[in-house]
N, C-alpha and C positions, 0 to 999 in steps of 0.2 A: 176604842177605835180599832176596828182590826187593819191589817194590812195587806194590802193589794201586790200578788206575786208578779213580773213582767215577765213572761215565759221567753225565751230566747235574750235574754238580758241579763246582768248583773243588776243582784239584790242582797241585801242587808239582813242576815237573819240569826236570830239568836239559838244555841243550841240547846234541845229540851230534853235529850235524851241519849245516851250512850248506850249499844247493843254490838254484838261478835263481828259485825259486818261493817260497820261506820257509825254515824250519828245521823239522830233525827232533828234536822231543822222545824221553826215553828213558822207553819206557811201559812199561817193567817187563818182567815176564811179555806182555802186548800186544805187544810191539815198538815200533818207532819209531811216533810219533805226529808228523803234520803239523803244523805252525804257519803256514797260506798267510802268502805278505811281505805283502800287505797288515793285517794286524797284530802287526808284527815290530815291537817298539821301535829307537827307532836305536841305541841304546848295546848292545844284546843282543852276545853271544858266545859262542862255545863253552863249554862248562864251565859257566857261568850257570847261576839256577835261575828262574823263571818262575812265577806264579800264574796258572793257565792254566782255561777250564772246556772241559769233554769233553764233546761230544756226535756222534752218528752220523750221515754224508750221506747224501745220497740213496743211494747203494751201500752205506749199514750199514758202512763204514768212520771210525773212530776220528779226529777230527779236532779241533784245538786253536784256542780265539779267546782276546782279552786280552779281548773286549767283554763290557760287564756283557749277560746275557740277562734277557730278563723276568720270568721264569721260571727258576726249578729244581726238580728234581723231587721230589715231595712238595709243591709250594708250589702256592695260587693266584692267579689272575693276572687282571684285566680286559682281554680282547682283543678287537679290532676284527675281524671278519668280513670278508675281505677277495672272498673267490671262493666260490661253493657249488657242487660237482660232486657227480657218483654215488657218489662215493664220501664225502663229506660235507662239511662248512666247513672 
């Protein structure tokens, strides 16, 4: 049975892989999903499982944080304006 990633969500993922940068989560059908080390627990290891939330980088690539966001999708949120360009706030 694979499993089905909820992007803008907290997900369950086991880790498959350790590399210089963080660890790769197993994203099911997705493929590996990043974890950058800068939120990598110390204790984490292979095989581990993770509550992880997914959301997309700037490249629309699949990526993993431990950090609460302010936000998830369907939710709202009071946010600070930080820059306004052409293409909006």
């Amino acid at each position: 049975m694979s499993k089905k990633i909820k992007l803008g969500d907290y997900n369950r993922l086991r880790i498959v892989k350790k590399v210089d940068f963080g660890l790769y989560l197993d994203g099911g059908d997705e493929g590996e999903i990043l974890l950058p080390s800068r939120y990598v627990p110390e204790d984490a290891g292979i095989g581990d499982e993770l509550d992880v939330f997914i959301y997309l980088d700037q490249e629309e690539r699949l990526i993993a944080t431990t950090e609460t966001p302010l936000a998830k999708v369907g939710d709202f949120a009071y946010l600070e304006v930080k820059w306004v360009n052409e293409y909006g706030a």
